[in-house]
C-alpha positions in Angstrom: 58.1 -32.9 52.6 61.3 -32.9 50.3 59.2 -34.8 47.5 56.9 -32.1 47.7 59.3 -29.3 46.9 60.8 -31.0 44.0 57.7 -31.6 42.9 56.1 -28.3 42.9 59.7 -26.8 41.6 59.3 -29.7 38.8 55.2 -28.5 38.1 56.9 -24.8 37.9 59.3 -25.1 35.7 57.2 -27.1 33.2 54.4 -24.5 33.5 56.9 -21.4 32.6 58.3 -23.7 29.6 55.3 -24.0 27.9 53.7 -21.6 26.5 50.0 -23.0 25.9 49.8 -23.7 29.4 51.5 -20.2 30.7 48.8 -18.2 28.4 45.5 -20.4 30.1 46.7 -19.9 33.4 47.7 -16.3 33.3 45.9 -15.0 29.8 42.7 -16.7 30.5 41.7 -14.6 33.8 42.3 -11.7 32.4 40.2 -12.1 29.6 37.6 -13.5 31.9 38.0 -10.3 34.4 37.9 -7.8 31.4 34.8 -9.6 29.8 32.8 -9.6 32.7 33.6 -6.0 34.0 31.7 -4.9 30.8 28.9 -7.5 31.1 27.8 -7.7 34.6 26.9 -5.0 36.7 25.2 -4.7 40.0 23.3 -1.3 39.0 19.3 -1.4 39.5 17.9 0.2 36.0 14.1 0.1 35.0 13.2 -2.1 37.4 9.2 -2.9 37.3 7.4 -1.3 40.7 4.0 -0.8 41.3 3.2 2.2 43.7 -0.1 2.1 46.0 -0.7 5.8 47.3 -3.7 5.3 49.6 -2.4 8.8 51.4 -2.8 10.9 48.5 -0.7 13.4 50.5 2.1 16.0 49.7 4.8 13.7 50.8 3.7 10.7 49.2 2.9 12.8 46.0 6.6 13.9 46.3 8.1 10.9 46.7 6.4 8.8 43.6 7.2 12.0 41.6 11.0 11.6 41.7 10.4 7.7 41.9 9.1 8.6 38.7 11.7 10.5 37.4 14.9 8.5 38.2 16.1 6.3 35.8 16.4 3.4 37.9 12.5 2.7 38.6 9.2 1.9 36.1 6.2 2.8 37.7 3.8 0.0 36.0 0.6 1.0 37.3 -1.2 1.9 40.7 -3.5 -1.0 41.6 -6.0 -0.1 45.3 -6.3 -4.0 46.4 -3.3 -6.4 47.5 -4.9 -9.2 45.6 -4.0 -6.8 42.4 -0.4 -6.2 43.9 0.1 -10.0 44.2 -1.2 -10.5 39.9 1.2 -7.8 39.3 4.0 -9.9 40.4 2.8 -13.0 39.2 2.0 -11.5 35.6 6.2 -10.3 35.8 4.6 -7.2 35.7 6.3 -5.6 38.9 9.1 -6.2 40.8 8.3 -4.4 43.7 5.7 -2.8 45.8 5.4 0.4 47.4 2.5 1.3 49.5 1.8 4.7 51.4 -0.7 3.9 54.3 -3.3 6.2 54.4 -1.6 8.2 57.5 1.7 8.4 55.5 2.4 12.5 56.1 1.2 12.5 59.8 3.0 10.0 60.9 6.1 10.9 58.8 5.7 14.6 60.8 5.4 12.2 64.6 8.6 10.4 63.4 10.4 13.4 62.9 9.0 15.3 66.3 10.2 12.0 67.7 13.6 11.7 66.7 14.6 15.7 67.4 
């Protein structure tokens, strides 16, 4: 064990004397850290959905609205079949699917008798 601490307090020492190798090991993180936080973010923007609405209800009509609006979402297109859905995604032209089952307002209303 005595080896080992006089060779890490050897290592040390010769790290803190030269300056090349001080800059790389402290220097180069921080660069790496500040360049990153501008280039990578984990925020969704314009990401490629396709909506189904096979409601055609208030509530779905309210929710593709402001799906519409955010800034986050593209609504590509509103295809009626899943074999449509499935060339969307293969084309890269979607992302992700939504799709409103044809019951979407009544059964919203039964979840939320069911829950109060």
């Amino acid at each position: 064990m005595n080896q080992f601490v006089t060779f890490a307090r050897k290592e040390f020492l010769h790290v803190f004397r030269d300056r090349k190798t001080l800059l790389m090991l402290f220097g180069l993180p921080i660069v790496l850290i500040i360049l990153f936080g501008f280039a990578l973010s984990n925020e969704i923007r314009n990401s490629k959905i396709v909506v189904v609405d096979h409601a055609r209800d208030n509530a779905s009509q309210q929710i593709i609205t402001r799906i519409a609006a955010s800034t986050f979402f593209e609504i590509e297109e509103a295809p009626l079949s899943n074999s449509k859905i499935e060339e969307a995604f293969r084309q890269g032209r979607a992302k992700t699917a939504i799709i409103f089952p044809a019951n979407f307002n009544h059964d919203l209303l039964h979840l939320n008798k069911a829950q109060v």
